[in-house]
C-alpha positions in Angstrom: 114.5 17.0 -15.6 111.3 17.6 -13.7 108.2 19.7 -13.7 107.4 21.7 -10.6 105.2 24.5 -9.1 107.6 27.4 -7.9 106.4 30.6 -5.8 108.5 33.4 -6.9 106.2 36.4 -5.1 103.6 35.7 -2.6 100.0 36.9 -3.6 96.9 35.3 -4.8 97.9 31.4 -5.9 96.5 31.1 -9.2 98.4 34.6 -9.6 101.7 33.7 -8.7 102.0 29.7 -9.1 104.2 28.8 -12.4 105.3 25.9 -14.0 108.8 25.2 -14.2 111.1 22.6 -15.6 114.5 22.0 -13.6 117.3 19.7 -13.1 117.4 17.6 -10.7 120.8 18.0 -7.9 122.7 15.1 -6.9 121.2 13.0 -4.3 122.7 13.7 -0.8 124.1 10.5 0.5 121.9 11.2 3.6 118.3 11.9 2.1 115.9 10.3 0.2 114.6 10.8 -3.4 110.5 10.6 -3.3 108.7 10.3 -6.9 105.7 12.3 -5.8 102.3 10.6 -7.3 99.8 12.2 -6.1 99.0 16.0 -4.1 96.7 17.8 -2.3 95.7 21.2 -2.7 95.0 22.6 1.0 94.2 26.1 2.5 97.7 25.9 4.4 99.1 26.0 1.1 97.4 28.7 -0.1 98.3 30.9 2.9 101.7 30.5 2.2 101.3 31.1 -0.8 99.6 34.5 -0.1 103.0 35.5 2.6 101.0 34.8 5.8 104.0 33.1 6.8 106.4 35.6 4.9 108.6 35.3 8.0 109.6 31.6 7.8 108.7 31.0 4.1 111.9 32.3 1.7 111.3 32.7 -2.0 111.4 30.9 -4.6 109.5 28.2 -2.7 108.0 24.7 -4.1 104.4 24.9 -1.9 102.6 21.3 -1.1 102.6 19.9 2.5 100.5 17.5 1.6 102.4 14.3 -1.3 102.1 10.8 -1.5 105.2 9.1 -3.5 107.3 5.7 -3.3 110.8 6.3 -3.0 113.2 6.3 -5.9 116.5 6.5 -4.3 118.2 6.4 -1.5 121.6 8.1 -0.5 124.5 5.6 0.6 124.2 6.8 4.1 120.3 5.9 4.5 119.3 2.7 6.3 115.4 1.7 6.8 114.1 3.0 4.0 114.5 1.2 0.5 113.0 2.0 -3.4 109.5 1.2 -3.6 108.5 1.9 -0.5 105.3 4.2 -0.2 105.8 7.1 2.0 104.0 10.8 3.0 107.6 13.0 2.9 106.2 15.8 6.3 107.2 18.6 8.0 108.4 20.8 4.9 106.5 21.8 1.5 107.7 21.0 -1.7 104.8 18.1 -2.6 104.1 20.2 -6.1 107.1 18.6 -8.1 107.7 15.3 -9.5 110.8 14.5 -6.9 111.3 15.5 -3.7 114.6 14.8 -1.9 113.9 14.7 1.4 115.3 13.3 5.3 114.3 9.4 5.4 113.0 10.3 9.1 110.7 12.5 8.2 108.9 10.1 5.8 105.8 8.3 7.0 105.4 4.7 6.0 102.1 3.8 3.5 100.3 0.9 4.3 99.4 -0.6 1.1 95.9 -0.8 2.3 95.5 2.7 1.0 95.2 3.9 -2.3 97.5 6.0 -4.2 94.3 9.0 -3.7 93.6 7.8 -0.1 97.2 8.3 0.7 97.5 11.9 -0.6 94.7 12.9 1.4 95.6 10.7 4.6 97.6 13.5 6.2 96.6 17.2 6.9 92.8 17.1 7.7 92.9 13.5 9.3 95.7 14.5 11.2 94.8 17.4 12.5 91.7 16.0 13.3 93.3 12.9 15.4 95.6 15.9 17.4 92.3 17.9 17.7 90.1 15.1 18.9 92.7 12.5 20.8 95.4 15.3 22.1 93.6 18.4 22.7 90.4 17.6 24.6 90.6 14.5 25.4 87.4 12.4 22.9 85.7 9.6 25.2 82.7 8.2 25.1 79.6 10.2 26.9 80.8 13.8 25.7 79.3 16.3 23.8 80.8 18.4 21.6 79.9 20.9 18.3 81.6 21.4 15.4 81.0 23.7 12.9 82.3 23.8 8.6 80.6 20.3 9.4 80.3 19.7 5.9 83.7 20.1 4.8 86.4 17.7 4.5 87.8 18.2 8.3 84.0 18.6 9.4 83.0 14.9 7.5 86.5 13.5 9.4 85.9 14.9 12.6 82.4 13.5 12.9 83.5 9.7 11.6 86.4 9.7 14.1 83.6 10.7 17.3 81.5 8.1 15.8 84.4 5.7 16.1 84.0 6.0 20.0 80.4 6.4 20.5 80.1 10.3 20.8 77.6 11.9 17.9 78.5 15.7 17.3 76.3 18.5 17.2 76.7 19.6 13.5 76.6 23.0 12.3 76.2 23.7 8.5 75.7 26.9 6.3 73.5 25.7 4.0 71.1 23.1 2.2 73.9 21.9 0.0 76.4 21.1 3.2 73.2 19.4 4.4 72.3 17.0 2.2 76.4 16.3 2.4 76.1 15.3 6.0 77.3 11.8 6.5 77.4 10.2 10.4 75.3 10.0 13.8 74.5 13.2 15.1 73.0 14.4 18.1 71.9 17.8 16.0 71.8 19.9 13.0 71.8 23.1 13.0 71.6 25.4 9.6 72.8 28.6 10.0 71.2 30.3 7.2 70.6 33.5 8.5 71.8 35.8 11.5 70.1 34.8 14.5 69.9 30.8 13.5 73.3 29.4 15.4 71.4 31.4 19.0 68.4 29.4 18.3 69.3 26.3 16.8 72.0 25.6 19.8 68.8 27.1 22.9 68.5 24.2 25.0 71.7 22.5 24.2 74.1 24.2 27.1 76.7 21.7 29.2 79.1 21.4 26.0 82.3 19.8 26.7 83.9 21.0 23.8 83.8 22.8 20.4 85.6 23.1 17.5 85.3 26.3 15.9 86.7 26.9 12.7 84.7 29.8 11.2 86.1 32.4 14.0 84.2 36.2 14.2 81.1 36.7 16.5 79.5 33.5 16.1 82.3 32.1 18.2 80.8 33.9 21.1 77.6 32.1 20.6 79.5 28.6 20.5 81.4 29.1 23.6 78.4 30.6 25.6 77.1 26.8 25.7 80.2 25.3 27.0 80.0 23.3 30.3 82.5 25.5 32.9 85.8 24.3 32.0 84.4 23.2 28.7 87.2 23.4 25.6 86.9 25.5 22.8 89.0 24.4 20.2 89.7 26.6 17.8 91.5 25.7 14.1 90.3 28.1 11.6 89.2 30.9 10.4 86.9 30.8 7.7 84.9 33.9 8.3 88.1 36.0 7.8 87.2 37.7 10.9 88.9 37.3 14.1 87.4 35.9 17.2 86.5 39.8 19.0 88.0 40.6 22.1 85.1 41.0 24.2 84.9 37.0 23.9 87.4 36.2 26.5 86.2 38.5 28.8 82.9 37.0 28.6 84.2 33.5 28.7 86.9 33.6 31.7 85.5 30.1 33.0 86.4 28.3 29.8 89.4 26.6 28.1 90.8 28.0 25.0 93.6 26.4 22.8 94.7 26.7 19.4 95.6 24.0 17.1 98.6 23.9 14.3 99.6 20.5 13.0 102.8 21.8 12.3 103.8 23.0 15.4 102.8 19.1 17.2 104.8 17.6 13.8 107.5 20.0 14.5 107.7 19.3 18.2 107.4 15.4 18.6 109.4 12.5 18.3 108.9 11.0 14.5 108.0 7.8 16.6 105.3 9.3 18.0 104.0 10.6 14.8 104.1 7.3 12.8 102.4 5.5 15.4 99.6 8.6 15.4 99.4 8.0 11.7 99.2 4.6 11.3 96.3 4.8 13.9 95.1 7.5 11.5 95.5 5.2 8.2 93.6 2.1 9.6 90.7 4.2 10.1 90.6 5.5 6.6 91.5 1.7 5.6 88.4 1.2 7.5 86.1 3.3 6.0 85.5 5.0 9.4 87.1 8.2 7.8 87.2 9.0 3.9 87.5 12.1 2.0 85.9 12.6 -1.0 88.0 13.6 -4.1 86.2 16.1 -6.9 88.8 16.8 -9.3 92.5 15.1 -10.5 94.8 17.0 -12.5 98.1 16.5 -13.9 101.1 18.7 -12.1 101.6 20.8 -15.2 97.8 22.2 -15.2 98.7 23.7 -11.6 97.1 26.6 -12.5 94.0 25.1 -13.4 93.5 23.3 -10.7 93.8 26.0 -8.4 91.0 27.8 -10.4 88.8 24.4 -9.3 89.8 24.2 -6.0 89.4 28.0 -4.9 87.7 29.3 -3.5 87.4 26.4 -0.6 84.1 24.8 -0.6 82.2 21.7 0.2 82.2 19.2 -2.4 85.8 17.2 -2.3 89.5 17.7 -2.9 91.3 18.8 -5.7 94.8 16.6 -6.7 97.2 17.0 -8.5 98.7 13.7 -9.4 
């Protein structure tokens, strides 16, 4: 028997998350068996949770992308992987149980270097921050780029990996409280407090080479209007719950504009090329050059309150489940 988190409608998540118990199905001779230790609560698992995704998400569904385990078991037909060793199981949910049967190739090796926390936290935001960064506009040393949420969990990330290679961010915050959580060499700080303070704070600062927006709505107009021609905006999120408007691109035609979904690069690449993108990922954070800060733990069966903790989304650390 195990305990685990099961989506039965979509809506609200500390609606519609319950606790179950369940039995656990044979092992496949081709999979793995993962005892899940530790979990992240992230906002890709609360959009699923809500039917965002309603076409590619059937119900009932086990949400968590984001679980750091040691494997239990391993089916007769499984070679590479043995019991004990520490693994992130990717590319599906089901991270909110206690096992997790799973394909050993989509498992991505632990160093032991990281912590048990460290681990459960190693994947979505530094990640997506590595594809952001290294794949989609190309970090070197000598650029300039903004990012803004800079206080957050991606935003603290972010700014440690451009430190790694010499480039300091210009950081945009909402308030004093994201400021005083500001970690890292910066080239600014700007704290948008009112309407008006993103124009003013970011006059002077035109020749961009990139920026990576996720807040969305108008202000994105005001972040691309200091890009460099042919100057990347990067953009990951949406935190403002308003859509970038339409009359940005016709105002920006002389600018590059991508999106950015970990899942669709997971989804898409050889699990070669994703280990060796992690590992890069895990000797920072075995570094110290990235870290995220952890606020609250909670055991799997108090789900529910720690989705009360976690949500909404703010500065201030992760919630776990573990």
């Amino acid at each position: 028997m195990q305990y685990q988190a099961v989506v039965r409608k979509f809506g609200p998540a500390e609606e519609v998350v319950g606790i179950e118990r369940a039995e656990l199905a044979p092992l496949s001779r081709d999979q793995v068996r993962v005892r899940l230790l530790a979990r992240s609560i992230n906002p890709s698992d609360i959009i699923t949770i809500s039917g965002a995704y309603a076409g590619r998400t059937t119900l009932p569904f086990i949400p968590g992308f984001e679980a750091f385990g040691v494997v239990e078991a391993c089916g007769e037909e499984v070679h590479g992987l043995v019991p004990g060793t520490r693994v992130l199981p990717v590319r599906s949910a089901g991270g909110w149980q206690e096992f997790k049967d799973t394909d050993p190739s989509w498992c991505l090796r632990v160093p032991d270097a990281l912590s048990d926390f460290e681990a459960a936290t190693s994947y979505v935001n530094p990640m997506t921050a590595w594809l952001m960064l290294h794949k989609k506009i190309g970090l070197r040393p000598g650029m300039r780029i903004a990012i803004n949420a800079a206080a957050s969990s991606i935003g603290s990330i972010l700014i440690g990996m451009a430190n790694a290679v010499g480039v300091q961010p210009i950081a945009i915050v909402r308030s004093e409280e994201s400021l005083a959580r500001l970690r890292g060499r910066l080239e600014a700080v700007i704290v948008e407090r009112a309407d008006g303070d993103l124009a003013t704070g970011l006059a002077g600062r035109s020749g961009l080479d990139a920026v990576l927006d996720c807040v969305g709505g108008t202000r994105a107009s005001i972040l691309a209007d200091v890009l460099k021609p042919g100057g990347h905006f990067l953009h990951y999120g949406l935190l403002s719950g308003e859509s970038i408007p339409p009359s940005f691109w016709a105002s920006h035609s002389d600018i590059a504009f991508s999106y950015c979904h970990l899942r669709e690069w997971v989804h898409s690449e050889a699990m070669g090329d994703v280990q060796r993108a992690y590992a890069e990922v895990a000797a920072m954070i075995a570094c110290k050059v990235i870290a995220t800060e952890v606020r609250e733990v909670y055991p799997l069966e108090m789900t529910g309150e720690a989705l009360r903790a976690a949500l909404p989304f703010r500065t201030g650390g992760k919630v776990l489940l573990a």
